[in-house]
C-alpha positions as CSV (number, residue, x, y, z in Angstrom):
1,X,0.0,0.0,0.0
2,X,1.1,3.3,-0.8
3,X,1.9,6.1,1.5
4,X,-0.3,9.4,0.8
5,X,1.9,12.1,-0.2
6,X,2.9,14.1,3.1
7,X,0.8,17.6,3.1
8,X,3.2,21.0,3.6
9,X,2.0,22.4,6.7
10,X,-0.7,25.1,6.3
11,X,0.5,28.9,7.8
12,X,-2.1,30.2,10.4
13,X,-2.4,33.2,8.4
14,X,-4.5,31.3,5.8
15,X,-8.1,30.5,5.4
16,X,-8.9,26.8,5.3
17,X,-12.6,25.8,4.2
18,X,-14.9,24.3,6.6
19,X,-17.1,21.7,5.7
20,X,-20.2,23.9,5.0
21,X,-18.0,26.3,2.6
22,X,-17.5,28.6,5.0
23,X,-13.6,30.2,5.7
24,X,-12.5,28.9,9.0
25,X,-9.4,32.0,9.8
26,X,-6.8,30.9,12.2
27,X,-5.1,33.9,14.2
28,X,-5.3,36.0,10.9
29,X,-3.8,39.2,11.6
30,X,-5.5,42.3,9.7
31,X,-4.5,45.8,9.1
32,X,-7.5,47.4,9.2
33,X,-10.0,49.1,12.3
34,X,-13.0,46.9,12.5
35,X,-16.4,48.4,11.5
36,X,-17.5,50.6,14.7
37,X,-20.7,49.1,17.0
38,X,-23.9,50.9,15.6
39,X,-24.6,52.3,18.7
40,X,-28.3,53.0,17.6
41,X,-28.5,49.6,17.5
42,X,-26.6,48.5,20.8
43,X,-27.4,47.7,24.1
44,X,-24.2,48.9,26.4
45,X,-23.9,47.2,30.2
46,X,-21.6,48.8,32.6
47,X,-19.2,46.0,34.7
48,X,-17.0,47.4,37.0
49,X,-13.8,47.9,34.7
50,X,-15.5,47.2,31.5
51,X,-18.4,48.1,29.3
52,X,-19.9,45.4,27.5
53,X,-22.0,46.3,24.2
54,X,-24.3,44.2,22.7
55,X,-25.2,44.4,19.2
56,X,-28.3,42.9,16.8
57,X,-26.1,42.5,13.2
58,X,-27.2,41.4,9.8
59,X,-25.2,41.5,6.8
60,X,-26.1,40.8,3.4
61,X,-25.6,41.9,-0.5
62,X,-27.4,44.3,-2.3
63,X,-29.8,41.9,-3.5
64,X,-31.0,41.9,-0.3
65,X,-30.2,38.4,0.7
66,X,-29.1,38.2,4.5
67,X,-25.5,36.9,4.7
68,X,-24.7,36.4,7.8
69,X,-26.8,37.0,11.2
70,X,-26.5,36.9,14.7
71,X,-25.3,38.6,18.0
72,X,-22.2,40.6,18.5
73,X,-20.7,41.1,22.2
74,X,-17.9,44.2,22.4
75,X,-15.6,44.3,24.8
76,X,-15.1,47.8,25.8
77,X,-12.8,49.7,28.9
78,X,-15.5,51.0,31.2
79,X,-16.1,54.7,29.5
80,X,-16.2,53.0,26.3
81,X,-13.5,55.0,24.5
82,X,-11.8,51.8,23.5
83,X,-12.7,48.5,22.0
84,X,-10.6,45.4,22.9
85,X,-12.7,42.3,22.4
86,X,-15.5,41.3,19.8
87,X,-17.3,38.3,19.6
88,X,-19.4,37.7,16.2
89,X,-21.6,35.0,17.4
90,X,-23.4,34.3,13.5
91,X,-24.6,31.9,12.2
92,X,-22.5,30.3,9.3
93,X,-19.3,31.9,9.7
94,X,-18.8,32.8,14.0
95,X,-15.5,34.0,15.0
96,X,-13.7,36.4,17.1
97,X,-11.7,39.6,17.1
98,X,-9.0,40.4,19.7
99,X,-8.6,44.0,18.7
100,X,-5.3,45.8,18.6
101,X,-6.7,49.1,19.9
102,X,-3.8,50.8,19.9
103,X,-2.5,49.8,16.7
104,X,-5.7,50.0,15.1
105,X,-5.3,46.6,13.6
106,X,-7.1,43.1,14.7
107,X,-6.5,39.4,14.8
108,X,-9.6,36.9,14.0
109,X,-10.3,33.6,14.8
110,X,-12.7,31.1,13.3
111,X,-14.8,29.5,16.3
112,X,-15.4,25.8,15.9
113,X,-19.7,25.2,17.0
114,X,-19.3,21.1,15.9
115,X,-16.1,20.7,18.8
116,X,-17.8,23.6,20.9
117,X,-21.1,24.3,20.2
118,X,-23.6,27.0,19.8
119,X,-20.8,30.7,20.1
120,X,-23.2,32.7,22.3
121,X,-22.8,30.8,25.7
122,X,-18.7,29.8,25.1
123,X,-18.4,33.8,24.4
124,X,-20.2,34.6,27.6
125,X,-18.2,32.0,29.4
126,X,-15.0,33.1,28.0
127,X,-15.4,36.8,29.6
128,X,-16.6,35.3,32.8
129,X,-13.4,33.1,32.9
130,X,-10.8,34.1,30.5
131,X,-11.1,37.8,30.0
132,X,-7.9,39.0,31.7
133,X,-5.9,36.5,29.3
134,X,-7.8,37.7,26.3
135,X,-7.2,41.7,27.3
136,X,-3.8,40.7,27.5
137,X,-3.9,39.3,24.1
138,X,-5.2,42.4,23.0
139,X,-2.4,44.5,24.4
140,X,-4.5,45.5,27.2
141,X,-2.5,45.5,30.1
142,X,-4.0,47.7,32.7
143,X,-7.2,46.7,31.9
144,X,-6.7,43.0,32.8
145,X,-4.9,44.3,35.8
146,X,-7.9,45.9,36.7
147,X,-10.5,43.0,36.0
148,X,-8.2,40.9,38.1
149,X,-8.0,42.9,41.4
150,X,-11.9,44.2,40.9
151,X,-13.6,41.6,39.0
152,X,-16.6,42.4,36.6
153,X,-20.1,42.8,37.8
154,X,-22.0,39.4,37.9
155,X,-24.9,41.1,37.4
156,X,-23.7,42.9,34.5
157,X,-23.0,39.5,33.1
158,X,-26.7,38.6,33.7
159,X,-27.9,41.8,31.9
160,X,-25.2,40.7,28.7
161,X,-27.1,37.1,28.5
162,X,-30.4,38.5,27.8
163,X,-29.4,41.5,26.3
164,X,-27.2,38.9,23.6
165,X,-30.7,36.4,23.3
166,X,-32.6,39.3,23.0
167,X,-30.6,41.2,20.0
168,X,-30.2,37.7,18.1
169,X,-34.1,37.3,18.6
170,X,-34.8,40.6,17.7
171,X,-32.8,41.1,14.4
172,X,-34.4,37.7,12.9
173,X,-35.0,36.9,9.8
174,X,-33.3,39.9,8.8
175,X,-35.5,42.5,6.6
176,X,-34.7,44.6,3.6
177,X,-34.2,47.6,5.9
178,X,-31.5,45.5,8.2
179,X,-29.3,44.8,5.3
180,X,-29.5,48.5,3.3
181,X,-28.5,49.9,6.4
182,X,-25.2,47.5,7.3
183,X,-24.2,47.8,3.8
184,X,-24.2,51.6,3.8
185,X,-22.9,51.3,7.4
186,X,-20.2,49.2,6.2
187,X,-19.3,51.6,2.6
188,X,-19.1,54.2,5.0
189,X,-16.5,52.9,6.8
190,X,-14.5,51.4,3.8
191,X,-14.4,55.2,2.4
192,X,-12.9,56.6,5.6
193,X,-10.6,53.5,5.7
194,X,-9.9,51.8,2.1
195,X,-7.9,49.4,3.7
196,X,-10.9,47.7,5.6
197,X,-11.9,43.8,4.6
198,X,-8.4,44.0,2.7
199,X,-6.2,40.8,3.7
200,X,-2.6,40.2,2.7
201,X,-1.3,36.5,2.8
202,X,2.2,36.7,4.5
């Protein structure tokens, strides 16, 4: 019998496919801001040294078909002037941002629903258990220095589960209206900064 041909190992920068189609990323690093919360749109939760903001998003094409949909948790320091942390929790493609504020710059990662199941309660349980390491991550020292000697408000993280059930019921199936306005959202945001959505392979 004949060995199989040994595979060149894959670089985490790249996109591999997931069974469904969809691109799984692996600590991709972009050089681009992510598209601000639409605060209209968002529900914000003080905790102690962080804001949480929770966020109803649908995205689609200008045929109006809804592209992706779901619940998006933000990770914010506790006047909300800066954005460490985003969860996506959507429905074909989930995934996660650790957000380089200071550099303006992010690095995703494709979340796994078959090994971990639905994203919405692993993202709440990751800022209930991880979030210090995940600041850090991020580049934000002082802020996981401060979420380790204060802690973050458990009932903060009560109002974030009902306000992220709430948005993902809410924003379902997605209308006409939804889409037009995350696709201007998003053209906006492109025009201030071209370099948005572009990724280099390194």
């Amino acid at each position: 019998m004949c060995d199989a041909p040994a595979k060149a190992p894959h670089k985490t920068s790249h996109k591999a496919p997931d069974k469904a189609g969809v691109s799984v990323v692996h600590g991709q690093y972009h050089k681009f801001k992510l598209i601000p919360i639409m605060e209209h749109h968002a529900a914000f939760i003080p905790a102690g040294p962080v804001t949480f903001g929770v966020e109803g998003r649908v995205l689609g094409t200008k045929q109006g078909v809804v592209g992706e949909i779901g619940a998006s948790l933000h990770v914010f320091n506790a006047d909300r002037s800066e954005e460490w942390l985003r969860f996506d929790c959507f429905d074909r493609g989930p995934h996660y941002h650790y957000v380089l504020h200071d550099l303006g710059h992010n690095i995703v990662w494709g979340y796994d629903p078959d090994a971990n199941g639905k994203m919405l309660p692993w993202a709440l349980n990751a800022v209930r258990t991880r979030l210090p390491a995940m600041l850090r991550k991020s580049g934000a020292e002082q802020l996981a220095a401060a979420v380790e000697l204060h802690g973050v408000d458990a009932a903060g993280l009560g109002q974030v589960e009902a306000a992220m059930i709430e948005a993902d019921r809410r924003i379902r199936p997605g209308s006409i209206e939804m889409i037009e306005e995350g696709i201007a959202w998003m053209d906006r945001w492109k025009r201030l900064h071209p370099r948005f959505n572009t990724v280099e392979d390194e």
